[in-house]
DRENPA-3360 file (N, C-alpha, C; in nm, 2 decimals, always signed):
BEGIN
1 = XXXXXXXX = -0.85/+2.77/-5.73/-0.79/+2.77/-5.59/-0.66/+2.70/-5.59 ~ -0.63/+2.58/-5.70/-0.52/+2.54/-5.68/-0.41/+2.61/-5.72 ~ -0.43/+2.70/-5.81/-0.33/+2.82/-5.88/-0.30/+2.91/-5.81 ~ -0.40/+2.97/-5.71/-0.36/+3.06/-5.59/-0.27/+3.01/-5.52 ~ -0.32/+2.86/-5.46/-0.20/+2.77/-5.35/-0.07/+2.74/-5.46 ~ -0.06/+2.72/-5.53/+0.08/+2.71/-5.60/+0.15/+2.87/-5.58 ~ +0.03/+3.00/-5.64/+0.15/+3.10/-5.63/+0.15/+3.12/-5.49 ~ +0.08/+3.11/-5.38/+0.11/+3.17/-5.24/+0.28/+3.04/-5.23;
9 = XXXXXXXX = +0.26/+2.93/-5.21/+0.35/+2.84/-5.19/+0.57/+2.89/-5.29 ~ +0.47/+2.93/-5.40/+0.63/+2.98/-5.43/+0.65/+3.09/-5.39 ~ +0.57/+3.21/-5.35/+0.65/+3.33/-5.29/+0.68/+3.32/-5.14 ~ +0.58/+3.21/-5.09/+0.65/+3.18/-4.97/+0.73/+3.12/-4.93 ~ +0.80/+3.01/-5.04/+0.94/+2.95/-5.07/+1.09/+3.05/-5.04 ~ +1.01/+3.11/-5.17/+1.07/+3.22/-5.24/+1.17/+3.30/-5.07 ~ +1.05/+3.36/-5.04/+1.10/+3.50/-4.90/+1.11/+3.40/-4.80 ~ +1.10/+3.32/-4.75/+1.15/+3.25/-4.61/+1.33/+3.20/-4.70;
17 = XXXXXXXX = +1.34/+3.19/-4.82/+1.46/+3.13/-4.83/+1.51/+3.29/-4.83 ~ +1.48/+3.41/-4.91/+1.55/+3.53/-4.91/+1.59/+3.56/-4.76 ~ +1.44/+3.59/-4.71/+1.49/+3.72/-4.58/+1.55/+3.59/-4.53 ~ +1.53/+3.49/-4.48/+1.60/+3.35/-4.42/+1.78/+3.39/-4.40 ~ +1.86/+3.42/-4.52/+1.99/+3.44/-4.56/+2.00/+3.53/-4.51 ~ +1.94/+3.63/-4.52/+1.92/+3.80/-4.47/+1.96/+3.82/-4.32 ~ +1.87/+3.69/-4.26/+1.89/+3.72/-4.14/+2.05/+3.62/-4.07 ~ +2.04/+3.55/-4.14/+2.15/+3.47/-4.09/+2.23/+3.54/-4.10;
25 = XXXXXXXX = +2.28/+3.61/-4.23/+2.37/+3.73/-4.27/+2.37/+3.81/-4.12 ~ +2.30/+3.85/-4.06/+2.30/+3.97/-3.97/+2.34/+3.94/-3.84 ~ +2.37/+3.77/-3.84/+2.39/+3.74/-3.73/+2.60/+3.77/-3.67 ~ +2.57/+3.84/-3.57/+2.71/+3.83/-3.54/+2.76/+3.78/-3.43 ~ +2.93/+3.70/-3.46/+2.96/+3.60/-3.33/+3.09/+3.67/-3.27 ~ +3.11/+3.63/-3.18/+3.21/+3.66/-3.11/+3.24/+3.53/-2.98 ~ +3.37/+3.52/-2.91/+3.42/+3.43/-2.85/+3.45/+3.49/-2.74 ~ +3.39/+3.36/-2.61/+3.42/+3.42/-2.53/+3.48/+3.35/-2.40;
33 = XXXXXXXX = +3.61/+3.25/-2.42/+3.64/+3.19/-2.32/+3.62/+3.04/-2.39 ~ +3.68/+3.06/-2.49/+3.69/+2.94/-2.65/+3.57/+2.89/-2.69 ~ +3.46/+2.96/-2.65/+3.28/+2.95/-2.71/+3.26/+3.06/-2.81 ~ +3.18/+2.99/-2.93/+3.16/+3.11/-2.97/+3.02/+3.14/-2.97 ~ +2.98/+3.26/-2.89/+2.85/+3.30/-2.87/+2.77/+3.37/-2.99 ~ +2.69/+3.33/-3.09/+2.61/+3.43/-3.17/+2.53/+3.53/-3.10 ~ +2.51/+3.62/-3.17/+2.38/+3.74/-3.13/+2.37/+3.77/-3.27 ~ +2.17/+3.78/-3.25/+2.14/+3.80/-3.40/+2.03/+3.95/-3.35;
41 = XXXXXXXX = +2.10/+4.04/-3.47/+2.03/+4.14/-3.45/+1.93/+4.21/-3.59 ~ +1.92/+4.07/-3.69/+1.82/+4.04/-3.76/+1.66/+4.07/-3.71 ~ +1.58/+4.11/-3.84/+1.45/+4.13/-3.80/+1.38/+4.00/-3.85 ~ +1.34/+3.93/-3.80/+1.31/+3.79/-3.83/+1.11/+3.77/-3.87 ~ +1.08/+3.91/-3.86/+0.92/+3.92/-3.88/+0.91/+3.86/-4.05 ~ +0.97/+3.92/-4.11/+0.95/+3.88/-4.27/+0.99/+3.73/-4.29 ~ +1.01/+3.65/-4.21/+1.08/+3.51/-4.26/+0.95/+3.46/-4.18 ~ +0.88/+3.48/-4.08/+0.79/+3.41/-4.03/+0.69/+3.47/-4.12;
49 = XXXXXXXX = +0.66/+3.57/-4.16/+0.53/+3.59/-4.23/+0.54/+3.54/-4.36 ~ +0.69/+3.50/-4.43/+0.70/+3.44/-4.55/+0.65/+3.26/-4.54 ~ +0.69/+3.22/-4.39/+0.67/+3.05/-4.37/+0.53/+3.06/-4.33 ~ +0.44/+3.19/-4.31/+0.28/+3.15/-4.27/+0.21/+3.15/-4.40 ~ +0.25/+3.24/-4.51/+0.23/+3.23/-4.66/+0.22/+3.09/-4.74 ~ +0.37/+3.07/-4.67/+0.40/+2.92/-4.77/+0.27/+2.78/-4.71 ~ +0.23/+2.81/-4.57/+0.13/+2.73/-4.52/+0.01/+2.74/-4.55 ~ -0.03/+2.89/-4.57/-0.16/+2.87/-4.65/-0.18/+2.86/-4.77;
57 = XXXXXXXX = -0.07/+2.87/-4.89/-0.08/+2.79/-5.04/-0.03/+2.65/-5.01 ~ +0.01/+2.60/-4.92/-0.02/+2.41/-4.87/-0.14/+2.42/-4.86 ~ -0.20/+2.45/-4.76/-0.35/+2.47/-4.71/-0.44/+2.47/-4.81 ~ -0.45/+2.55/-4.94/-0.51/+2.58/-5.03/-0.51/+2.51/-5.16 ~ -0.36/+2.41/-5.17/-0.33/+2.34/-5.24/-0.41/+2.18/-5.15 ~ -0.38/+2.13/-5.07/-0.47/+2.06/-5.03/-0.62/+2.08/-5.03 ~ -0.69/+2.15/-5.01/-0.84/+2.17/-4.97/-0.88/+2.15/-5.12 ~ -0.79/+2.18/-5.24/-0.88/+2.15/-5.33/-0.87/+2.02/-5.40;
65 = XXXXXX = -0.76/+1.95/-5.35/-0.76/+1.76/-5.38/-0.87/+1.75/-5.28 ~ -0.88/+1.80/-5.13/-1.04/+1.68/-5.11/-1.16/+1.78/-5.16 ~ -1.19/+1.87/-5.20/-1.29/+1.90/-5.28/-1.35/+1.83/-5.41 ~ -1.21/+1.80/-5.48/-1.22/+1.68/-5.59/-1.27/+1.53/-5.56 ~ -1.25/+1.50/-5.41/-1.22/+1.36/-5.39/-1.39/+1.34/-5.39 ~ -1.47/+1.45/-5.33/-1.57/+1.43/-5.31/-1.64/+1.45/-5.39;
% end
């Protein structure tokens, strides 16, 4: 179980740092009255499904330290 939570934790590293850039990349600014306003027309579903990944290889990487403890 702990080897699962290790690989879930690095590809969910992994894709919230990729699509993460991805989306920042997509963000465009413009000024409007010496503000500059962003709008992001990024699809931001893959960077949250990558940071719910990275939580359940935490999740999995813990549960098996207290499995041991006991």
């Amino acid at each position: 179980m702990r080897t699962a939570g290790i690989v879930l934790l690095v590809i969910g590293i992994v894709g919230t740092l990729v699509f993460g850039i991805q989306a920042i990349q997509d963000t465009e600014t413009f000024s409007f009255l010496g503000i500059d306003i962003g709008v992001s027309s990024a699809n931001w579903t893959p960077v949250i499904v990558s940071a719910i990944i990275m939580v359940v290889g935490i999740v999995l990487m813990s549960m098996n330290k207290k499995a041991l403890a006991n």
